[in-house]
C-alpha positions as CSV (number, residue, x, y, z in Angstrom):
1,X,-108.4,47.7,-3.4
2,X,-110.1,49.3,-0.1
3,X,-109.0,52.1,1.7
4,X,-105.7,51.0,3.8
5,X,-104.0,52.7,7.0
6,X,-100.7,51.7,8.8
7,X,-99.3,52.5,11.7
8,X,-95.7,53.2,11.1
9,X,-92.7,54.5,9.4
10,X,-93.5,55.5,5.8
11,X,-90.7,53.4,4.2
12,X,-91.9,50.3,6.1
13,X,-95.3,50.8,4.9
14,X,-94.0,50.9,1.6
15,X,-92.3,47.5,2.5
16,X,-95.2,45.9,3.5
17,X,-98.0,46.9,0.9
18,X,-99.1,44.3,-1.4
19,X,-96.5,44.1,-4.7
20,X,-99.6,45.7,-6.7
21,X,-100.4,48.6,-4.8
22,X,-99.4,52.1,-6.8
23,X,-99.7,55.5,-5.9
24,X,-101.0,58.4,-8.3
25,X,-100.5,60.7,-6.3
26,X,-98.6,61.6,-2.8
27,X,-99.1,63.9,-0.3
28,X,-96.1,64.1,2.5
29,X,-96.5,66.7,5.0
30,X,-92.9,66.2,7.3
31,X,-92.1,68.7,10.5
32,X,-90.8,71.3,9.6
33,X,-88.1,71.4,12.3
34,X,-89.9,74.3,14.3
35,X,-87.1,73.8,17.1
36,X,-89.7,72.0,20.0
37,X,-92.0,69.0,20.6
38,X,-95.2,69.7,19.2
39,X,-98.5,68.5,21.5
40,X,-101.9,68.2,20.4
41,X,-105.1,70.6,22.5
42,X,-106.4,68.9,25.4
43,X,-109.7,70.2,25.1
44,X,-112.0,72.2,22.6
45,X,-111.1,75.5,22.4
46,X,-107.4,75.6,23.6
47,X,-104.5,76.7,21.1
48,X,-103.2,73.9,19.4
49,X,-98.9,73.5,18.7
50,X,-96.2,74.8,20.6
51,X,-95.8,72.6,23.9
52,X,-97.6,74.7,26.7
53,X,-98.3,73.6,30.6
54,X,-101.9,73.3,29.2
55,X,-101.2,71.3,26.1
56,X,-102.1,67.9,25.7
57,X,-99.9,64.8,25.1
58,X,-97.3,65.3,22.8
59,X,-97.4,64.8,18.9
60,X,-93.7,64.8,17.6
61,X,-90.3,65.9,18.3
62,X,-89.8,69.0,15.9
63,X,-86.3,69.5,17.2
64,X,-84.5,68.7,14.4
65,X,-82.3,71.0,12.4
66,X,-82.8,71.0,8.4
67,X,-79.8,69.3,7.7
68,X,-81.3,66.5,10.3
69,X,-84.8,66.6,8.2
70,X,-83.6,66.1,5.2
71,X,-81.0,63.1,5.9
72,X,-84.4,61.6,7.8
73,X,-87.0,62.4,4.5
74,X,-84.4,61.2,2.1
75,X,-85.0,57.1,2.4
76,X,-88.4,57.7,3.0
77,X,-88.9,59.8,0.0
78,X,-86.8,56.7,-1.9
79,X,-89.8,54.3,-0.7
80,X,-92.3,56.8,-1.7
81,X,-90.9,57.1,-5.4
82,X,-90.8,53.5,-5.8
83,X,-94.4,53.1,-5.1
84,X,-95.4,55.8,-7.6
85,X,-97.1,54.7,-10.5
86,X,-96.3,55.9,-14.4
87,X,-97.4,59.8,-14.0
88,X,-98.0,60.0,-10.5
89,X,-96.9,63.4,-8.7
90,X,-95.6,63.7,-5.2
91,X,-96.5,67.2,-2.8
92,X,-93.7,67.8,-0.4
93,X,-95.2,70.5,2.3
94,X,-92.7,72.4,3.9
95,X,-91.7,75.7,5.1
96,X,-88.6,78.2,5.2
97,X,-87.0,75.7,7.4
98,X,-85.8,72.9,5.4
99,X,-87.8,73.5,1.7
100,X,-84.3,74.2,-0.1
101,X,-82.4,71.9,1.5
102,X,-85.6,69.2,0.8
103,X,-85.5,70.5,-3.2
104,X,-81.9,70.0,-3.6
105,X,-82.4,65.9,-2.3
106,X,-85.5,65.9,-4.3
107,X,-83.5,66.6,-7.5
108,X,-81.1,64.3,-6.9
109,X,-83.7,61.7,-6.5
110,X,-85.9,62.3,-8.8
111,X,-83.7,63.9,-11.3
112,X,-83.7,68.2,-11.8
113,X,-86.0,67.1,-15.0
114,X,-88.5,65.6,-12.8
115,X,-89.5,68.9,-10.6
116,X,-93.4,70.5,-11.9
117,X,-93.0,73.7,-10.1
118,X,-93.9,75.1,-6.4
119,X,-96.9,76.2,-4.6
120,X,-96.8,78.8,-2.2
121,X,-100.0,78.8,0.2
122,X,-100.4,81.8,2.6
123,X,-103.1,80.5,5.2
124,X,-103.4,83.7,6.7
125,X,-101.2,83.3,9.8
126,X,-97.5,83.3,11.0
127,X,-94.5,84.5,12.9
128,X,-93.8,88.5,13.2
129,X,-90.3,89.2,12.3
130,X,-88.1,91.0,14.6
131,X,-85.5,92.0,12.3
132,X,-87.2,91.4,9.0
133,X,-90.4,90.2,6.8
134,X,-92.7,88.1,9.0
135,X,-92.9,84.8,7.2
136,X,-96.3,84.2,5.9
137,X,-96.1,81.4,3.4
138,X,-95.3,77.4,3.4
139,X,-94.2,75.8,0.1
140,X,-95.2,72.5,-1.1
141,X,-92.9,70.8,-3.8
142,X,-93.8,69.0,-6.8
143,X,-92.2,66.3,-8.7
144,X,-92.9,63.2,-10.8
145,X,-91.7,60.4,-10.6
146,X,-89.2,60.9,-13.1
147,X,-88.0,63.5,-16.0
148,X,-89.2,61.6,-18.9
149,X,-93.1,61.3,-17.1
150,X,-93.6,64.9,-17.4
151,X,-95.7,65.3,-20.2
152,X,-97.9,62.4,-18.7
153,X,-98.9,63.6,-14.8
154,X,-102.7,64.6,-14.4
155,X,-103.5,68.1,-14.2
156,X,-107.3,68.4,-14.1
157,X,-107.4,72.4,-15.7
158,X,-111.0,72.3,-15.7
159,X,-111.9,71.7,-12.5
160,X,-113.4,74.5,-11.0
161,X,-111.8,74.4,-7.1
162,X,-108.3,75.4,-10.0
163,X,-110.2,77.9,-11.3
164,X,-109.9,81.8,-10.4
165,X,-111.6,85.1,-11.1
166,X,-110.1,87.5,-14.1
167,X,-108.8,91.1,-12.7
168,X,-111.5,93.4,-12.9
169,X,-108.8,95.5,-15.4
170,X,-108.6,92.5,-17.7
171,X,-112.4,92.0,-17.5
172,X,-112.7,95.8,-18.9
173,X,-109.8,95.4,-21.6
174,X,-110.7,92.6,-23.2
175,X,-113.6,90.7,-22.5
176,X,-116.4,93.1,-24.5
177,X,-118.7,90.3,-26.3
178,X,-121.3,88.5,-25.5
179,X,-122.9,85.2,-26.6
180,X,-126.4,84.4,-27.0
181,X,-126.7,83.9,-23.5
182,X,-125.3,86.8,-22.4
183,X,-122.0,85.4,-21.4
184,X,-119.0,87.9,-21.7
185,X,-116.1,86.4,-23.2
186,X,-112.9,87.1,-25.4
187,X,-111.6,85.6,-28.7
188,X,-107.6,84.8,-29.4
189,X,-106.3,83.8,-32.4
190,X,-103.3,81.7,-31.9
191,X,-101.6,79.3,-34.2
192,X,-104.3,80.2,-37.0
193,X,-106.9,79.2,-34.3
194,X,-110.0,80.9,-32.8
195,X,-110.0,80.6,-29.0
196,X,-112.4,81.6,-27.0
197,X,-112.7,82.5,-23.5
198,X,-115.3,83.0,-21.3
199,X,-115.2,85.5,-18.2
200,X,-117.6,83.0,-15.7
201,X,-115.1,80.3,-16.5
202,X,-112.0,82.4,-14.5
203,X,-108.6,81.7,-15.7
204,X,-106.2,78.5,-14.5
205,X,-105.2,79.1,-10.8
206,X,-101.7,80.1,-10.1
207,X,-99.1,79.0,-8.0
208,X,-99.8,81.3,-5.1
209,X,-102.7,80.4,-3.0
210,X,-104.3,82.9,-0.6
211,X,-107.9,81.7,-0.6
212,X,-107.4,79.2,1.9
213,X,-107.0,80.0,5.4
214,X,-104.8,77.8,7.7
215,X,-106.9,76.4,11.0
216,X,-105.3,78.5,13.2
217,X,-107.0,81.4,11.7
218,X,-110.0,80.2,12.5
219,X,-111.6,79.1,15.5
220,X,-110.7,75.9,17.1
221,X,-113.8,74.5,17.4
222,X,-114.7,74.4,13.8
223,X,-116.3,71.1,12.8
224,X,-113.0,69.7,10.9
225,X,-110.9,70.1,13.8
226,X,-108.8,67.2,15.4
227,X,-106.9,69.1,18.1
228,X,-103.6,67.8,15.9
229,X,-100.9,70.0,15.7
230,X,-100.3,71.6,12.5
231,X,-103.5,69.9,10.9
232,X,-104.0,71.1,7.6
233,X,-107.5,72.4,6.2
234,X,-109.5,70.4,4.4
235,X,-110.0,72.7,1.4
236,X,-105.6,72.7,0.7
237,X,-106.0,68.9,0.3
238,X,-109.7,68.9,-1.6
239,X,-108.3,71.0,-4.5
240,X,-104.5,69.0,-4.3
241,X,-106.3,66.2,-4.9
242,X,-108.8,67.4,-7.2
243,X,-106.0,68.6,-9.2
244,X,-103.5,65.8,-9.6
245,X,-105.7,62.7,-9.3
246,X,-108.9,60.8,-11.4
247,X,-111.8,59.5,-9.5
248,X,-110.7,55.7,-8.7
249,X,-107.0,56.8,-8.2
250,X,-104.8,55.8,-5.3
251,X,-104.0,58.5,-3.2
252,X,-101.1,58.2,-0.5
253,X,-99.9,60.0,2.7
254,X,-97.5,58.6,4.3
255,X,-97.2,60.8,7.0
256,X,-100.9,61.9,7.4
257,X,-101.4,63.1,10.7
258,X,-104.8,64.0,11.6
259,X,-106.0,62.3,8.4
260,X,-106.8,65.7,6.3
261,X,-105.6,63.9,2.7
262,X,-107.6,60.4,3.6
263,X,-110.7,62.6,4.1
264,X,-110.8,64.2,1.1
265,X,-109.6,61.3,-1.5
266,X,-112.6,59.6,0.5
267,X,-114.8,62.2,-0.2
268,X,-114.0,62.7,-3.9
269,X,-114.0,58.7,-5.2
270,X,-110.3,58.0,-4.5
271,X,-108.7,55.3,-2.8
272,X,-106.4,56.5,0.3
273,X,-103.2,54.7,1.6
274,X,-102.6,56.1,5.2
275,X,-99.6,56.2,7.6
276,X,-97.6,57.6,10.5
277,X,-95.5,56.3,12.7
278,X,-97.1,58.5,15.7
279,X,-99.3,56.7,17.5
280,X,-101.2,59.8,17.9
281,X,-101.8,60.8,14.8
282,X,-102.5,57.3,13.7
283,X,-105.4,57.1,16.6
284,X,-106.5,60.2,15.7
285,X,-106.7,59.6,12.1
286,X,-108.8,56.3,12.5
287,X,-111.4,58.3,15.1
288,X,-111.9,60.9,12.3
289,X,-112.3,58.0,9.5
290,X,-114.9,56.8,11.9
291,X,-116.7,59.8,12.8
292,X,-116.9,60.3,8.6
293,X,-118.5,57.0,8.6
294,X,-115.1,55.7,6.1
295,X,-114.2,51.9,5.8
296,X,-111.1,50.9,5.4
297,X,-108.3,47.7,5.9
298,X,-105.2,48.1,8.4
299,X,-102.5,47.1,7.2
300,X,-99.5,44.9,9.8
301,X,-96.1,46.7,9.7
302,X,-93.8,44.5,10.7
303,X,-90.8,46.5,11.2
304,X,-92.1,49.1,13.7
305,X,-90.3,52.2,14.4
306,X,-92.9,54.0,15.6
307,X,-91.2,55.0,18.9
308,X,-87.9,55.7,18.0
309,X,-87.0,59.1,19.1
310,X,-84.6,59.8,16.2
311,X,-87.1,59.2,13.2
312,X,-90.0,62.2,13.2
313,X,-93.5,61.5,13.2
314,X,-95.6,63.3,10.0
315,X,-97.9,66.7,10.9
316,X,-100.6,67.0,7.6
């Protein structure tokens, strides 16, 4: 199978990809229900988001309440679990907004059994609280596609991207051998079984990233950016897919914006199955396939909803 891309609504592109095509993993990325229409920069350098008299054409409608989100993700998310394949995980990327109304639906549809845990990413920017904590962190869900596949979903451990560095206090306390190459490590005995770890080899990455800043802390005119609102790094979807995918697996997003997840399966040997149902985000996705130098098939979705004003467009 090639690469494929659709313009339009995620369950429609569901409907309309061949009976064969699978997913390994998914990537959804929804509004958030920020409470305006969100535009893209009109040129270099300028702000991206919030609609400004400066601001380019618009995105999507973010008006929506959460309640409004989460009766629009629910079908959608229906499609999406459909297409799964047999140990395939699903990232739902959301914020304060609508994230516990999103996880209660998600355990109803995929079953309580089904959810792997939740990532908070801080990307080093947010709003300042008037009357409380400023709210610094997004969370991104994860499920399979049902209870009983749990045991069965890839995790790549190894990889180093879902790697981190030992505290320097744990370094001191119990790493204080070294191997014939110099390496520090420690031993554990556990289950009548010598374990050894090494100190260069960092421990399993937690749920709490805060090595990965968001694009609007930095400047606008890195090489990555789109002028898309809300357009995700390319380093959060690098070690997402990394982590929950092989080389050769079929990566979707649905809603994929910019076109931050097809980039990196791309890059990493997997095969991407794009969609929006912006028109904006889908022309802007297929300029940044092109300017990566990416192949890929698009796909006819005959039941276009692209322009109705009461289904949201998708911001990764």
């Amino acid at each position: 199978m090639s690469h494929l891309v659709a313009l339009g609504d995620a369950a429609d592109v569901c409907a309309a990809l061949p009976s064969e095509v699978r997913f390994d993993l998914v990537y959804l990325d929804p509004p958030f229900g920020v409470g305006t229409t969100m535009t893209a920069r009109a040129a270099p350098g300028q702000a991206r988001g919030r609609r400004k008299p400066e601001s380019g054409p618009d995105a999507y409608d973010d008006r929506a309440s959460a309640d409004v989100l989460v009766e629009m993700l629910a079908p959608r998310l229906a499609a999406v679990r459909d297409r799964m394949a047999e140990g395939a995980t699903l990232y739902l990327h959301l914020d304060h907004r609508a994230v516990h109304e999103a996880k209660v639906a998600c355990d109803r549809l995929f079953g309580r059994g089904a959810f792997l845990g939740e990532i908070i990413w801080a990307p080093g920017n947010g709003g300042r609280g008037a009357r409380g904590f400023s709210v610094t962190h997004q969370t991104i869900l994860l499920y399979a596609r049902a209870a009983a596949e749990r045991g069965r979903v890839v995790y790549n451990a190894a990889d180093p991207m879902l790697r981190e560095p030992y505290a320097e206090t744990s370094l001191a306390m119990h790493f204080k051998h070294r191997d014939g190459d110099g390496r520090l490590y420690r031993e554990r005995i556990l289950g009548g079984k010598v374990y050894r770890y090494y100190a260069d080899e960092g421990r399993r990455l937690g749920s709490v990233w805060t090595d990965i800043p968001g694009m609007v802390a930095n400047t606008p005119l890195r090489r990555e950016a789109t002028g898309y609102p809300t357009q995700k790094p390319e380093r959060l979807l690098d070690r997402i897919v990394r982590a929950s995918s092989a080389p050769g697996a079929t990566v979707a997003d649905l809603m994929c914006g910019s076109g931050t997840t097809l980039v990196a399966a791309a890059r990493l040997g997997r095969r991407f199955v794009g969609g929006d149902r912006s028109p904006l985000a889908f022309a802007t996705a297929r300029e940044r396939l092109a300017r990566e130098g990416i192949t890929y098939s698009v796909i006819d979705v005959p039941d276009q909803r692209a322009i109705q004003p009461d289904v949201r467009g998708g911001v990764s």
